[in-house]
N, C-alpha and C positions, 0 to 999 in steps of 0.2 A: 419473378422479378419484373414481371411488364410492364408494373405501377410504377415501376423506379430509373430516374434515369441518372447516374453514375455522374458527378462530375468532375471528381478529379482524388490520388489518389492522397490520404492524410496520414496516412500511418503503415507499416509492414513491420510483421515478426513471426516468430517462430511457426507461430501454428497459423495465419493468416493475416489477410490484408483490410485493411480500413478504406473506405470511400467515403468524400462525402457526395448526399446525394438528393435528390430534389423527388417527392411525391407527385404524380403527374394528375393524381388523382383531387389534390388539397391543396397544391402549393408547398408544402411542409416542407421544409428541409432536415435532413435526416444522417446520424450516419450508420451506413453498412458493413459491418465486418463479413466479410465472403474467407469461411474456414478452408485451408487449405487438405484436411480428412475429408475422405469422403464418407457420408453418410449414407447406408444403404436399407433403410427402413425408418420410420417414424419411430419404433420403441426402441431403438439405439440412439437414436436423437436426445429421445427425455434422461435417457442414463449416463446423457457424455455429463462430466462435472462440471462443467460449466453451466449448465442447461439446469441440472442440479441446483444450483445454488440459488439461481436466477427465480426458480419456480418456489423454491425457500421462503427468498426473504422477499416481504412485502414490501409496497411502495415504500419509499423515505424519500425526503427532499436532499440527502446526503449522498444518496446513492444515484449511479445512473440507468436511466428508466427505458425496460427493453421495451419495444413497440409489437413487436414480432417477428417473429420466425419462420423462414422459408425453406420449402427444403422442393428442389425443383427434380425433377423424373432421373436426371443426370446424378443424381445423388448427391448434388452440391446443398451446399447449404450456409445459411444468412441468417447473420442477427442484423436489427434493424432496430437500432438506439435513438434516441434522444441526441439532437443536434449540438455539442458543446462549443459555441463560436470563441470562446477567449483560451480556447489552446488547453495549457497543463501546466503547472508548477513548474514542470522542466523548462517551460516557454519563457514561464514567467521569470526565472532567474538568467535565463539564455540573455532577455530584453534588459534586465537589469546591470548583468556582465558588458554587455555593450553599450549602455550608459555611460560606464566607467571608464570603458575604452575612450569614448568623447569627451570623456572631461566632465558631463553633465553630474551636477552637484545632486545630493541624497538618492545614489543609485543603495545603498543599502535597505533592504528591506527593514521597516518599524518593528520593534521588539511586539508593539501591539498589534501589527499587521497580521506578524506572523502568528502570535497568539489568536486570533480571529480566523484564520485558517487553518490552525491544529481545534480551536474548539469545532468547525463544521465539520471536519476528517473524524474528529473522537465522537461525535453525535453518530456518523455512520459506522464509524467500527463497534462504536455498540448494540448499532439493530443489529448489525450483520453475527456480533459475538451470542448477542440474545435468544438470536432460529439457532445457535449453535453449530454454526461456519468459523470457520476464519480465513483472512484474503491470501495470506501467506506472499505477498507481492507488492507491498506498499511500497512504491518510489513514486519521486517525483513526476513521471511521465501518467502514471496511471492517476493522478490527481486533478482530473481536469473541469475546468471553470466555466463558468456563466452568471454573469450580471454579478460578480461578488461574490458567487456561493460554488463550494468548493464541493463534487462530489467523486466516490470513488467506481474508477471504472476496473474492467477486463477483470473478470473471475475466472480466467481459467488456469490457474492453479489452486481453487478455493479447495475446503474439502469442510467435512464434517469434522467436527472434533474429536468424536469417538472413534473414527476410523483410523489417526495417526497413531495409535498404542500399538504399533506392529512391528515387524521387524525389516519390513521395505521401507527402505529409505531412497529418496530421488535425490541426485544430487541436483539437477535445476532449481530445489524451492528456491525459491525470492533472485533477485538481482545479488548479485555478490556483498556490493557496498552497503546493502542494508539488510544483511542474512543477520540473525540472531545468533549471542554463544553456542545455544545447545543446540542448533542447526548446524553447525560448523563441528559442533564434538559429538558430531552423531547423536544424540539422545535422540530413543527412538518414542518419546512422551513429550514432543514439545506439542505445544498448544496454542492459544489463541496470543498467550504473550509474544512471539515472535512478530506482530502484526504492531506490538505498542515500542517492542525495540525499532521496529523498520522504520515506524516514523517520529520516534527522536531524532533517530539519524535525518532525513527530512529535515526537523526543524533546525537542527543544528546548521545544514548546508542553506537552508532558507539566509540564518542570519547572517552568516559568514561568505556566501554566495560560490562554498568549496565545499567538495563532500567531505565529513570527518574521518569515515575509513574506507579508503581511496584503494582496496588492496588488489593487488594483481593475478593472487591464486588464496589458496583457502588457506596456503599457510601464512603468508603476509599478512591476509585479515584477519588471523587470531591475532597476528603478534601486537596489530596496529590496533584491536581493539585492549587487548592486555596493556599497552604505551598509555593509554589513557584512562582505561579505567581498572586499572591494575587486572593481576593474575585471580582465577577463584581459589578459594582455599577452602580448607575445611569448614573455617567460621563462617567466611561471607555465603561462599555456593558447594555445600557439602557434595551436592549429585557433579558441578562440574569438577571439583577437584578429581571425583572417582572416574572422570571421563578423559582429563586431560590425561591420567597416569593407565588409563586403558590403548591410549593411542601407541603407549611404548612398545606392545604387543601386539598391536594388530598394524597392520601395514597398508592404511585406508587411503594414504596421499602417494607420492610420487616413490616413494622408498622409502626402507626401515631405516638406514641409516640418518636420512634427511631428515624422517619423526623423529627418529630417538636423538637429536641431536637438537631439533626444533623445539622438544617438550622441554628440554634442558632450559636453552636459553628464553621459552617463556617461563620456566617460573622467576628464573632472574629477573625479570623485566620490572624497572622502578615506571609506575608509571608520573602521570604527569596530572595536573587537576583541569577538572573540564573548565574553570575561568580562565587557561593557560590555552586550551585548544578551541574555544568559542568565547576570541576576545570580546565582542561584542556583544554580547547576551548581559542582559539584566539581572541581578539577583533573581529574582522572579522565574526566569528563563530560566536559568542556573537549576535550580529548586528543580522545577517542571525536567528539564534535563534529566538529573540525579533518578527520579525516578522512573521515568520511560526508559532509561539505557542501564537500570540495576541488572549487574551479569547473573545473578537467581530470580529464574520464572514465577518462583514459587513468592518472592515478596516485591517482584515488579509491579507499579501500580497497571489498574484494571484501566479501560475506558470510563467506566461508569466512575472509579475513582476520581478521577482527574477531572470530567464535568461535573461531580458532585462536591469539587473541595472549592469552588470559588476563585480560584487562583490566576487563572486565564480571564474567566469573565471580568473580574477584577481589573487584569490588566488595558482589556477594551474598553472599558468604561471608563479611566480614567483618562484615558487619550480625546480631548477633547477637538481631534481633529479627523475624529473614526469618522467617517459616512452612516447619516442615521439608519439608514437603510441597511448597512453594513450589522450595524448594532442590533439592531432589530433579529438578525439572524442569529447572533451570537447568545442572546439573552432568550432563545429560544430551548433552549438545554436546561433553563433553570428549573423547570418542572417537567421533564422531559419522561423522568421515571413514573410520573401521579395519569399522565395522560393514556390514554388507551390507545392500543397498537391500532394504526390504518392497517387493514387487510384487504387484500383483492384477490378474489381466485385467480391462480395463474390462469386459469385455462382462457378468461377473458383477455389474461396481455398474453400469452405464449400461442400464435395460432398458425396451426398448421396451411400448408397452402404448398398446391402441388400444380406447379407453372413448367411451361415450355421452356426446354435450357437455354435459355436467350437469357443473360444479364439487362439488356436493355430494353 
């Protein structure tokens, strides 16, 4: 890390800390995520799943772009990303809520705005769905911005797709408020759709500038997702119905009594119509809604659905008050399936580098 001098700290979580930090080499400014695991070899390095994922999926302008990897004598070790100077979505609503509090007039984000930042987000959950990952962590924080263009960071929850058909289940996947049904009902076959429920929810609190299911433990956010977009059943989500009436038997949450008393009153549960919970969404929104947040995986739309139905794009184009430059991005999905994948060998962005334990 002798190239890098540390200038202050942007972010901390579970598994480590973010800096940003300045290239002493280039100029560059950069930031550093400094993992809080220690790593004690290089070939434990390329097998952590983050590292994984990274070395997967190829460049995209959606995604954010690792620079390199350091792993210093001390067994520490650093990613070294791509500078994102306009924050995150979470920022960007943070700035928006405070607008409000002042009084200042059009703090609601544009139904087309936010349409133009679920089209950049679905251009990346599609490369990322396409190598056959998924992010499994799509919230607002991890959504962070540059000049207009929206890309998705922090894989380390990613995993293969193939690799979830098992019987380990974690309960950390995703942030709470934007877990999927069959993450929450244990299905031990979710997939890549849990990444298109995570950011409906996103778009919904984009419009509304309040998350839609706000829940405080796993069983408030079934009930809060049931309140809205009704219970599954046999018609709608045959595999969740078989899952909710599995919970009466097995004793996954706080207590049996608690289940068997919670599955009750979710199947009771009338819910409510999403024009009622995201007053502000557009027909159009609405539409897009219905189908990111449908409680069956199996006829949730895909990423590649939703930038190939026109719908979104639609929506930015008609707002004749989009930034062309904004536009220019968004109408970049329209032939996005015809064009041929950018590849780069990781081993040119992934490079190993074996430094004195000095951070600075």
């Amino acid at each position: 890390m002798n190239r890098y001098s540390l200038i202050s700290e942007i972010g901390n979580g579970t598994y480590g800390s973010v800096y940003k930090a300045y290239n002493k080499e280039n100029g560059e400014t950069v930031a550093v995520k400094r993992l809080k695991r220690k790593v004690h070899s290089w070939k434990q390095c390329i097998n952590l799943r983050e590292i994984e994922a990274l070395r997967s999926i190829s460049l995209h302008e959606n995604v954010v772009s690792i620079k390199e990897l350091i792993r210093e004598e001390s067994s520490q070790l650093f990613f070294v990303f791509e500078f994102m100077p306009d924050g995150s979505l979470f920022d960007l609503m943070n700035k928006q809520i405070s607008d409000r509090s002042r009084g200042i007039p059009n703090y609601i984000l544009s139904n087309s705005r936010v349409a133009l930042y679920m089209l950049q987000v679905l251009q990346g959950l599609h490369h990322i769905h396409s190598h056959g990952f998924f992010h499994r962590d799509i919230k607002p924080e991890n959504i962070l911005m540059k000049d207009g263009v929206c890309k998705i960071a922090d894989f380390g929850l990613a995993r293969r797709e193939k690799l979830t058909h098992s019987t380990e289940i974690t309960s950390y996947i995703s942030t709470r408020w934007y877990r999927a049904p069959e993450i929450l009902l244990r299905d031990p076959n979710y997939g890549s759709g849990v990444d298109i429920f995570a950011l409906g929810c996103v778009m919904a609190e984009m419009i509304e500038l309040r998350p839609l299911f706000p829940g405080s433990n796993e069983i408030d956010q079934i009930h809060r997702i049931a309140s809205i977009l009704g219970c599954p059943n046999a018609l709608i989500w045959p595999q969740g119905s078989m899952l909710i009436e599995r919970l009466k038997i097995s004793p996954l949450f706080s207590g049996q009594v608690q289940v068997e008393k919670s599955v009750e009153s979710f199947h009771n549960k009338v819910k409510i119509n999403l024009e009622k919970a995201v007053p502000h969404a557009t027909k159009e929104c609405i539409t897009i809604l219905q189908r990111m947040l449908n409680l069956d995986p199996g006829t949730r739309s895909t990423a590649f659905d939703l930038l190939h139905d026109g719908v979104l794009k639609s929506m930015v184009e008609s707002d004749s008050t989009m930034n062309k430059k904004r536009c220019k991005h968004a109408n970049q999905h329209h032939g996005f399936w015809q064009s041929p994948t950018r590849v780069m060998d990781a081993d040119t962005r992934i490079i190993q580098r074996v430094t004195p334990p000095n951070l600075m």
